[in-house]
TORVONU-806651 format. One line per 3 residues: number of its first residue (from 1); their letters; for each residue z, y, x of N, C-alpha, C. Coordinates in steps of 0.1 Angstrom, whole numbers, plus 5000, padded with zeros to 4 digits. Last residue first. Example, Ala and Ser with C-alpha at 12.3 -4.5 7.8 and 13.67 -1.06 7.14 Angstrom:
2
2> sa> 5071 4978 5128 5071 4989 5137 5079 5000 5129; 5078 4943 5132 5078 4955 5123 5078 4967 5132
***
This chain:
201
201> xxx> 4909 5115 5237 4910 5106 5248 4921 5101 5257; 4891 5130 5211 4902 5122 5212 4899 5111 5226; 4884 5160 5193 4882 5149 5203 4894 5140 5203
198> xxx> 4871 5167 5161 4880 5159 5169 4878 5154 5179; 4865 5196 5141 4859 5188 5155 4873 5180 5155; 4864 5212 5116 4870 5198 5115 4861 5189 5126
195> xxx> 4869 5240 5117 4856 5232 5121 4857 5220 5122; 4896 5239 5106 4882 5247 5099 4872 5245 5104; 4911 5227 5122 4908 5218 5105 4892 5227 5099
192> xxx> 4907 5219 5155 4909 5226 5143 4905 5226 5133; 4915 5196 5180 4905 5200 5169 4912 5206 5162; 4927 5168 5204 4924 5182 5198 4916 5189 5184
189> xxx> 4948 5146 5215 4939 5152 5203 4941 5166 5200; 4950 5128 5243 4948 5145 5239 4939 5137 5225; 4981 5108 5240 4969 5113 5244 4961 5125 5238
186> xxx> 5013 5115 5251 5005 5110 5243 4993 5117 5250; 5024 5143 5266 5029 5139 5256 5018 5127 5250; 5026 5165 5287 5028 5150 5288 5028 5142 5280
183> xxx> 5033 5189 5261 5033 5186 5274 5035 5170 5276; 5016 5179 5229 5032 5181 5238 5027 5182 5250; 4986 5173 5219 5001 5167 5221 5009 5183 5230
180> xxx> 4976 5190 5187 4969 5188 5197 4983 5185 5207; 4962 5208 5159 4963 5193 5164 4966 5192 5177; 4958 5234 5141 4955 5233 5150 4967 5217 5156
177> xxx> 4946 5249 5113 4960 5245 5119 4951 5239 5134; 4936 5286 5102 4935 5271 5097 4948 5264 5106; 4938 5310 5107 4937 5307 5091 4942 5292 5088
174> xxx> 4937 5309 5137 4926 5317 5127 4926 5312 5111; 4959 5282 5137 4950 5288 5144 4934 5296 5137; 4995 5270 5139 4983 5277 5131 4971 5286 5140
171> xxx> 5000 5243 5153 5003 5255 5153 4992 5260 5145; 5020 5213 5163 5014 5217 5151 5012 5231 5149; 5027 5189 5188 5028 5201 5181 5016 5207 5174
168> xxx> 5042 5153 5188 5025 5166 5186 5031 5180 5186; 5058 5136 5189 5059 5143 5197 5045 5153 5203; 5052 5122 5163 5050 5113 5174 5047 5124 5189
165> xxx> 5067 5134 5145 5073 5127 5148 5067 5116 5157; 5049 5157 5146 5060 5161 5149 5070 5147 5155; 5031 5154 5130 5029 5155 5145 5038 5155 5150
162> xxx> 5042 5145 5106 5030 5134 5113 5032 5139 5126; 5051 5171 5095 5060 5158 5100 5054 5148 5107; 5025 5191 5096 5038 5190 5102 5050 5177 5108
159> xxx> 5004 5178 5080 5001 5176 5092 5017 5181 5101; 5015 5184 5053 5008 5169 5056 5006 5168 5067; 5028 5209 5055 5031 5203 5046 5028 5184 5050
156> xxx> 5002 5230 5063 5008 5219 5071 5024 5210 5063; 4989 5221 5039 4982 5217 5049 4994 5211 5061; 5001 5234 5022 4999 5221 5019 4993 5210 5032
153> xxx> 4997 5258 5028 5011 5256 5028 5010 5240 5024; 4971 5262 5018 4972 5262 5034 4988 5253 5035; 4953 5258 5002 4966 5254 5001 4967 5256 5015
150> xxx> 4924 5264 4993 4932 5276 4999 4948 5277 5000; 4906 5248 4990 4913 5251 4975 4931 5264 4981; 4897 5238 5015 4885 5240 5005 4897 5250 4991
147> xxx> 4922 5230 5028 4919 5245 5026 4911 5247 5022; 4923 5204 5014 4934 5214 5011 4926 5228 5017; 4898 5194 5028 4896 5195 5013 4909 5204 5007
144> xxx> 4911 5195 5052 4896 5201 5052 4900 5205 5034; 4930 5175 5054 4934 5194 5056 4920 5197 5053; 4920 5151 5047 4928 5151 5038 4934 5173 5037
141> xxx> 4905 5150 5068 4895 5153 5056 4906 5156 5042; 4922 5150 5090 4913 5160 5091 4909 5163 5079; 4934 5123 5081 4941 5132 5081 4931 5149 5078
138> xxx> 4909 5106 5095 4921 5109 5083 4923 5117 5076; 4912 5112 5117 4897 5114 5111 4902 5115 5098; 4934 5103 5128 4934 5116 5128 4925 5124 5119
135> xxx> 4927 5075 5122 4941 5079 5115 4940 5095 5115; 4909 5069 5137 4902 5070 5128 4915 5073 5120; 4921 5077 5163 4909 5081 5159 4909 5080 5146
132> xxx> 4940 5054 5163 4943 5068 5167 4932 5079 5161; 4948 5027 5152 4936 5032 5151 4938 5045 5154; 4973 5014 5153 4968 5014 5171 4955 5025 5168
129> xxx> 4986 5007 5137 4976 4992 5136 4968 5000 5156; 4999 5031 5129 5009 5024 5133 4997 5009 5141; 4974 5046 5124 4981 5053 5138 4989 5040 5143
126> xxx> 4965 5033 5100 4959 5033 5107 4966 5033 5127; 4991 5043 5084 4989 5027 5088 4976 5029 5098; 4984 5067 5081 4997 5064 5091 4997 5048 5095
123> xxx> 4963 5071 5069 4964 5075 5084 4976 5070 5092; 4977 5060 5043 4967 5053 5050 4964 5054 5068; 4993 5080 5039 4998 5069 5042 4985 5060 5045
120> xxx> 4973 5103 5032 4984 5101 5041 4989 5091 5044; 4962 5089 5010 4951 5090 5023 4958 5093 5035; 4983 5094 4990 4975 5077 4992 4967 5075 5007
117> xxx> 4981 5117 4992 4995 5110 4996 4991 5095 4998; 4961 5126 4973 4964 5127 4986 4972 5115 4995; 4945 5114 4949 4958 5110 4955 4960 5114 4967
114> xxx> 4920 5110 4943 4927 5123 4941 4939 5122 4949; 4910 5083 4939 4905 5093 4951 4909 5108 4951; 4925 5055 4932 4928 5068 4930 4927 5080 4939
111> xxx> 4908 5039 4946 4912 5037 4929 4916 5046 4924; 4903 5042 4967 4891 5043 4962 4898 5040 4944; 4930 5041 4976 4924 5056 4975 4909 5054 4974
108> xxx> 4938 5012 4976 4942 5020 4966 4936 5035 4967; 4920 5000 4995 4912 5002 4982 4922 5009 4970; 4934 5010 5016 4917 5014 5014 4916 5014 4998
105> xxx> 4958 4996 5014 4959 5016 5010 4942 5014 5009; 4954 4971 5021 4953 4974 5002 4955 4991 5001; 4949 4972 5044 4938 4967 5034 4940 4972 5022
102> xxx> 4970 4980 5055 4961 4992 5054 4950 4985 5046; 4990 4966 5048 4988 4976 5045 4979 4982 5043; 4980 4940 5061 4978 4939 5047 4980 4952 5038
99> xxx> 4983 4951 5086 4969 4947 5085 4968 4948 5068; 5012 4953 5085 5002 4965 5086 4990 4965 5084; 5038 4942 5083 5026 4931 5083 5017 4944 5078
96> xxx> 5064 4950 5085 5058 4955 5096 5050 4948 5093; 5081 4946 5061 5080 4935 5064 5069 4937 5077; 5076 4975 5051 5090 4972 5056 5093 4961 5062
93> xxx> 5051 4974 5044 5054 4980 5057 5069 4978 5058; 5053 4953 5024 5049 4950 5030 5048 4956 5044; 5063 4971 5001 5070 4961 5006 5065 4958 5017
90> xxx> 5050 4996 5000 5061 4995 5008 5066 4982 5014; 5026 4983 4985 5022 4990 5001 5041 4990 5007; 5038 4972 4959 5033 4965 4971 5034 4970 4989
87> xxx> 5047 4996 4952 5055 4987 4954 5051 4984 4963; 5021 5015 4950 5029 5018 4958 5042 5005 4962; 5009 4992 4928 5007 4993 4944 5013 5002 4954
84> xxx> 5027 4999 4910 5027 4981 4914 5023 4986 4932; 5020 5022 4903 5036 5021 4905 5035 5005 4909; 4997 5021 4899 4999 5030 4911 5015 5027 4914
81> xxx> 4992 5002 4878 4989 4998 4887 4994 5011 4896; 5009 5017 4856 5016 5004 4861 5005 5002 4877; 4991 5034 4852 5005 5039 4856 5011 5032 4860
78> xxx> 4969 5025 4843 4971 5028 4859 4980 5036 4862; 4963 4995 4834 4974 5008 4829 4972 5012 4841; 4947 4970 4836 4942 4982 4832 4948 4996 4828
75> xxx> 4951 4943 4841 4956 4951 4827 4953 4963 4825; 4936 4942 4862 4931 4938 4854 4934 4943 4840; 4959 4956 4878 4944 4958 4880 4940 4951 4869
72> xxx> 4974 4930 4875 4981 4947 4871 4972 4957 4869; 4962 4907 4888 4968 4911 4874 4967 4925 4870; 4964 4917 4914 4952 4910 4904 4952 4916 4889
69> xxx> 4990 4916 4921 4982 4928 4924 4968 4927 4911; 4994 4892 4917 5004 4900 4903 4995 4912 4906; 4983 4876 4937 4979 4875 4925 4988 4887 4913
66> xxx> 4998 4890 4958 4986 4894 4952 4978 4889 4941; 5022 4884 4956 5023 4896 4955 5007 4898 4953; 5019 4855 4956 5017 4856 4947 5015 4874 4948
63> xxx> 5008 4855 4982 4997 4848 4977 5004 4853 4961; 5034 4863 5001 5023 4869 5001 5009 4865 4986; 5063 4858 4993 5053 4849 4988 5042 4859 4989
60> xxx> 5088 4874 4995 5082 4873 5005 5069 4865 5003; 5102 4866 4971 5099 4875 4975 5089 4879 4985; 5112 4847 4952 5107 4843 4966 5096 4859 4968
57> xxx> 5123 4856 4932 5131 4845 4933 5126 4848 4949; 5102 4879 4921 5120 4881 4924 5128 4870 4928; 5081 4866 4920 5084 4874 4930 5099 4878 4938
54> xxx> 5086 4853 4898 5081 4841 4908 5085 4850 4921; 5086 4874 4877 5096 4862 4878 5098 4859 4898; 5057 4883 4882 5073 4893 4885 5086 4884 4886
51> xxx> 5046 4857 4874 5044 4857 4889 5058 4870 4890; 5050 4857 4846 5057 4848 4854 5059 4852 4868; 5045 4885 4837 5059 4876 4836 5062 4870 4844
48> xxx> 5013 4881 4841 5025 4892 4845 5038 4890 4847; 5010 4858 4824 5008 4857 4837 5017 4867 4845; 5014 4870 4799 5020 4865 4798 5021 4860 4817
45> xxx> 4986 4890 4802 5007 4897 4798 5015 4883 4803; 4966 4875 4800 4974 4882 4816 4987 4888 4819; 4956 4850 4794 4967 4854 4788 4974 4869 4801
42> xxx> 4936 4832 4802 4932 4852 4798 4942 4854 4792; 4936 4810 4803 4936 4808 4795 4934 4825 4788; 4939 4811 4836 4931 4803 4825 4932 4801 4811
39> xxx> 4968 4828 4833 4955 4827 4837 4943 4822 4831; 4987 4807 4822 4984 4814 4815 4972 4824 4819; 4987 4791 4849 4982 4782 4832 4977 4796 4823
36> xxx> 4994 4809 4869 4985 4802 4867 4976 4797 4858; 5021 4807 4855 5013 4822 4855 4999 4819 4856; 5033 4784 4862 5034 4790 4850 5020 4799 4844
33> xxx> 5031 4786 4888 5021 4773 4882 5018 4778 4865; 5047 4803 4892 5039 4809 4896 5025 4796 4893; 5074 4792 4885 5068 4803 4875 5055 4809 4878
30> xxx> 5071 4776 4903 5068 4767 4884 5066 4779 4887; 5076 4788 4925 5066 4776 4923 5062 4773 4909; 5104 4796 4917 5090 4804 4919 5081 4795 4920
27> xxx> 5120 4771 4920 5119 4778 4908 5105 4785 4907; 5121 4765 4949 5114 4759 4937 5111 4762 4924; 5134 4791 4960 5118 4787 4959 5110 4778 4951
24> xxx> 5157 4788 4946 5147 4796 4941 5135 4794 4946; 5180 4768 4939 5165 4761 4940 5156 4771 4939; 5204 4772 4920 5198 4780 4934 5189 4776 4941
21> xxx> 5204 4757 4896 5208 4751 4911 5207 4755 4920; 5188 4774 4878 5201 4768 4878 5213 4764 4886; 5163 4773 4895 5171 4782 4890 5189 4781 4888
18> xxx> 5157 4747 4879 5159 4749 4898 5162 4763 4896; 5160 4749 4854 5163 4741 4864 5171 4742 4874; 5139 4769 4850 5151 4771 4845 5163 4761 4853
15> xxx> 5118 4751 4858 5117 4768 4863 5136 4773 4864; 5119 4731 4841 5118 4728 4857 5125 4742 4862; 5109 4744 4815 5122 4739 4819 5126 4732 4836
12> xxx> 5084 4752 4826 5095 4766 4822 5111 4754 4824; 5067 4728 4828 5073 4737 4837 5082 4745 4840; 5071 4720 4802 5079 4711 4813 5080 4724 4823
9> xxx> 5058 4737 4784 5073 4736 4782 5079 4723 4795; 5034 4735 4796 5042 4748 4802 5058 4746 4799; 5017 4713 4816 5022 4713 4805 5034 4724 4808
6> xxx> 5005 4704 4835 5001 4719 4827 5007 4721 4815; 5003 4680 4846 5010 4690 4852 5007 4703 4847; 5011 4657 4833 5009 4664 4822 5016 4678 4834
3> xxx> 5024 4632 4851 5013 4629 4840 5005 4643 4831; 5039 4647 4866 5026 4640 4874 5016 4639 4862; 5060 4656 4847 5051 4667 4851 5038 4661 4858
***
């Protein structure tokens, strides 16, 4: 391999190898040198393989979860990329690493700017990273555009469980909903969705 480190029938057999011998980090390394080769060379199906390979041995490998992000994006199915990036976004809040959450919810709700649920879980990475303000500012645009289309039942649907489970109460007010804590509860956010005002202090 020193002499001929691109050579893929050495790597795959290394891959298979250390595999062999429960060597899975070592394993994922080939399959992600593997993926690499096939990279440069615009093979992206065949890159796809390896790095899903490379993922399932070493899971935790930040550098490849985004090169396969690359990829999946590249191949251009966006039933595969919404089903990769929901993957991604969970794995990564279950491993509490939030910064990498909320980077990749941004650019998954400029990928798919229909997607509610994409702008909900964004506010919530915001709320979890400390952003209180800009998680509520959130939220606001995600109730504004539901009552533009008269879902009200959608409205609180998105803003019920959120308040609820950081000890908010949630009440309807002239048509619209209304934001705002608990006795003693957290800090004041106020505002109603039909003049979509927010204070926050």
């Amino acid at each position: 391999l020193e002499r001929e480190p691109n050579n893929r029938q050495i790597l795959q057999k290394l891959a298979d190898l250390h595999e062999s011998q429960s060597q899975r980090e070592e394993s994922a390394t080939c399959n992600k040198l593997l993926a690499i080769s096939h990279l440069e060379e615009g093979d992206l199906a065949q890159a796809e393989g390896h790095l899903r390979k490379s993922l399932a041995l070493s899971p935790k490998d930040i550098v490849t979860w985004q090169k396969l992000w690359d990829v999946v994006k590249r191949l251009g199915a966006r039933d595969k990329i919404l089903a990769f990036g929901n993957e991604f976004t969970n794995h990564f809040r279950e491993l509490g690493l939030m910064e990498i959450v909320r980077g990749h919810l941004l650019e998954m709700v400029k990928l798919f700017t229909a997607d509610l649920r994409l702008k909900v879980e964004l506010a919530d990475a915001e709320f979890a990273l400390g952003n209180q303000k800009a998680s509520v500012q959130g939220l606001f645009e995600v109730a504004r555009f539901l009552i533009s289309k008269r879902r009200f039942d959608r409205v609180a649907e998105v803003w019920g469980p959120y308040a609820s489970a950081r000890g908010y109460r949630f009440t309807p007010v002239r048509g619209g909903y209304q934001y705002a804590p608990g006795i003693g509860k957290g800090p004041t956010m106020n505002g109603t969705v039909e003049g979509i005002a927010i204070e926050i202090t």
